[in-house]
C-alpha positions in Angstrom: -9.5 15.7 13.1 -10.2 12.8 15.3 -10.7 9.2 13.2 -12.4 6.1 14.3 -10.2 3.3 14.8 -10.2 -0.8 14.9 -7.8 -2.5 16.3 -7.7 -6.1 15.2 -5.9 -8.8 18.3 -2.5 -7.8 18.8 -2.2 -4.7 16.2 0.8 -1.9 16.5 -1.7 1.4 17.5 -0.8 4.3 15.1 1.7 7.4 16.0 2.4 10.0 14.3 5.8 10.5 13.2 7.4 13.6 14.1 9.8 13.3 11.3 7.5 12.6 8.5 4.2 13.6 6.9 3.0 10.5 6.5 1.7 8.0 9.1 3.6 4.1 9.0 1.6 1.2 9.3 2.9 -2.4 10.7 2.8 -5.7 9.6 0.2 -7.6 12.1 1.3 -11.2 11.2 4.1 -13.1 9.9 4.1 -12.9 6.0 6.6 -15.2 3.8 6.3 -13.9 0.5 8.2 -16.4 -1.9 10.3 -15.1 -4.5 7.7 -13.8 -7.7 4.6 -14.4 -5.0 2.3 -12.2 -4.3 0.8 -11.8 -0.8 -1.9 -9.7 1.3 -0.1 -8.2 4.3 -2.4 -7.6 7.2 -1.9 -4.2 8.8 -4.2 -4.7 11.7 -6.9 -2.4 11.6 -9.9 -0.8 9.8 -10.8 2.8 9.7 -13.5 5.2 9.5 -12.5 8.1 7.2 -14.4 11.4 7.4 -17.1 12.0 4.4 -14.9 13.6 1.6 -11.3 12.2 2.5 -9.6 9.5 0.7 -6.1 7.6 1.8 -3.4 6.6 0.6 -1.2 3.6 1.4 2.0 3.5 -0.3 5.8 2.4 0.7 8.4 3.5 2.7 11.5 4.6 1.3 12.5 1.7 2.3 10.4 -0.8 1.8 12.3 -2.7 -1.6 15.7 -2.2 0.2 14.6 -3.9 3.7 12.2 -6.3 2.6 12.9 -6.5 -1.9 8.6 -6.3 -1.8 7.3 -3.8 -4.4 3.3 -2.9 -3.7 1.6 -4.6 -6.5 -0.9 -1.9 -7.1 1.6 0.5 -6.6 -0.8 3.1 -4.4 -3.4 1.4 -2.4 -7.0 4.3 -2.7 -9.2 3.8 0.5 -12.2 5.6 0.6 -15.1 6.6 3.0 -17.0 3.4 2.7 -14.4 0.8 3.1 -15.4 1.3 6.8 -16.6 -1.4 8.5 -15.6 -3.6 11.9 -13.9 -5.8 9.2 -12.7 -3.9 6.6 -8.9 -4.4 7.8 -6.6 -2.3 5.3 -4.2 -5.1 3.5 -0.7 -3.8 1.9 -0.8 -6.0 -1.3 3.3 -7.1 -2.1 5.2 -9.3 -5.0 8.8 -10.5 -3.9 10.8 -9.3 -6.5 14.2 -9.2 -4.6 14.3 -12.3 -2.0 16.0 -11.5 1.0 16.0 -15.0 2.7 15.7 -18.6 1.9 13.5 -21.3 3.8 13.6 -25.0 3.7 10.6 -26.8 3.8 9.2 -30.5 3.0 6.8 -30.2 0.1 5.0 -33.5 -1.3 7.6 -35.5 0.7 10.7 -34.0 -0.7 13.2 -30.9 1.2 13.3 -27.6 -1.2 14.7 -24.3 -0.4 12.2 -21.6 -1.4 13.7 -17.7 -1.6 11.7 -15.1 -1.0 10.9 -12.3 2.1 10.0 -12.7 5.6 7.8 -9.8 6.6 7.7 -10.2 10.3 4.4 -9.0 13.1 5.4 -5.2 13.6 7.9 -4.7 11.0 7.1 -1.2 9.7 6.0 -2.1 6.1 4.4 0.8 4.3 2.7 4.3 5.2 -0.4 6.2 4.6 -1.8 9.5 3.8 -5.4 11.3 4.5 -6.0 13.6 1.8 -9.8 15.7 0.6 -11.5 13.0 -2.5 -11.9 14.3 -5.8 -15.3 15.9 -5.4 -17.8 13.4 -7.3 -20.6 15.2 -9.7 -18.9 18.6 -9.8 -17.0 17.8 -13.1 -18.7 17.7 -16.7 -16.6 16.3 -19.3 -17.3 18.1 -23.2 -16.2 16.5 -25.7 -14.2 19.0 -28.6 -12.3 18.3 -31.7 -9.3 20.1 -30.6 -7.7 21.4 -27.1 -5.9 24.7 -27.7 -2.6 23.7 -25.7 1.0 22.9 -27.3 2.0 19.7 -27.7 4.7 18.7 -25.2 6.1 15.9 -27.5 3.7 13.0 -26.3 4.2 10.1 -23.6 7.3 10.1 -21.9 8.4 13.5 -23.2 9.4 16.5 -21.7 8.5 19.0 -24.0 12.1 18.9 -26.3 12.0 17.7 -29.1 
C-alpha cells in the first residue's frame, strides 16, 4: 500500500522496523516538558491515509522509562481527513517522572525546573495503520434486557 507523505524541514523519513509491527515516529524539535506539563511534540510530518484506514499513535515500550512522559490521550485516532500539507501528526505528553533539571532566570530570579528533555530525533512514540470502523453499517436497537451472563461488572473477571 503506498501512502502519501509530508516531510516538514529537517524530519527523520519513516522505516519500517524489521523487528516490530509497528512503525516509530521521531521527535522533530527539541521539547522540555516540565515536571506535571503538558506539551505537543512535533513528529515532522502529515499524512495521507487511504479512504477506510485509521492510525494509531501510541508509545514505545519505552517511552515512560527513557523519557517519564505518559501520552496524555493515551492513543492518539488519525483518520482519512486529517490530511492536509499542514496537518503535522503531534504526540501530546505530561511529564510525570522528570528525568532532568534546568536552571533558568524567570522574572529576574535563578530556579531549577525538573522535568524531560525530548530531544530532535529521539524516537518518541509509534504508529499503526489499521481498516476504520465502517460508518453507517451499524444500527443500534434499543431492548430491555441482553440475554448474556453477567461477568460481575467493571473491573471483574467473571468470579465472583
Amino acid at each position: 500500500m503506498e501512502l502519501k507523505i509530508k516531510y516538514f524541514e529537517g524530519a527523520k523519513e519513516l522505516e519500517i522496523n524489521p523487528k516490530g509491527n509497528l512503525i516509530d515516529v521521531y521527535a522533530n524539535e527539541d521539547v522540555f516538558v516540565p515536571y506535571m506539563g503538558y506539551a505537543m511534540i512535533p513528529l515532522g510530518f502529515a499524512m495521507k491515509l487511504p479512504l477506510g484506514f485509521i492510525a494509531k499513535l501510541y508509545p514505545r515500550s519505552s517511552t515512560f522509562k527513557t523519557f517519564g512522559l505518559i501520552q496524555t490521550n493515551h492513543v492518539g485516532i488519525i483518520d482519512e481527513t486529517y490530511c492536509g500539507d499542514n496537518d503535522q501528526w503531534m504526540y501530546p505528553v505530561q511529564c510525570t517522572q522528570p528525568k532532568q533539571v534546568v536552571k533558568t532566570e524567570v522574572y529576574g530570579h535563578k530556579v531549577s525546573i525538573a522535568g524531560t528533555w525530548v530531544k530532535k530525533g529521539d524516537k518518541i512514540a509509534q504508529f499503526e495503520i489499521i481498516k476504520a470502523t465502517p460508518t453507517g453499517q451499524y444500527n443500534f436497537v434499543p431492548v430491555e434486557h441482553l440475554d448474556g451472563v453477567d461477568r460481575g461488572g467493571f473491573g471483574s473477571t467473571g468470579r465472583r
